[in-house]
C-alpha positions, 0 to 999 in steps of 0.5 A: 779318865785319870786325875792328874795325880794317876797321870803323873804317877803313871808316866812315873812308873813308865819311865821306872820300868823303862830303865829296868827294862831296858826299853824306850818309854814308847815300848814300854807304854805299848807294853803296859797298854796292850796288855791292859795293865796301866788301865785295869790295874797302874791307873785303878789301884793307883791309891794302894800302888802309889804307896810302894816304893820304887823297886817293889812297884816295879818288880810288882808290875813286871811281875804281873806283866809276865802273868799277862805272858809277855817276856820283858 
């Protein structure tokens, strides 16, 4: 379970990475789930990545995305 501040910063990132992925925010939610990436990491570093700006959270998460091996 996530507080209401994880949620909304969650939903945050989705549509962030989104737009740089060029991607409906379903698949990117797929992605991001699947991989375990919002839960294991979006939702429990949430006190450290909430303090990034925008382009580097998303490059940081795209980035361990591809760690995961998935091509986006």
């Amino acid at each position: 379970m996530c507080t209401e501040k994880e949620l909304n910063f969650s939903i945050f990132v989705l549509y962030s990475l989104a737009d740089k992925w060029e991607k409906t925010p379903a698949e990117v939610y797929r992605i991001l789930n699947d991989t375990g990436v919002l839960d294991d990491y979006i939702i429990s570093c949430y006190d450290a990545l909430h303090t990034l700006g925008k382009e580097y959270l998303v490059e940081d998460v795209s980035e361990f995305v591809r760690e995961k091996g998935v091509r986006i």
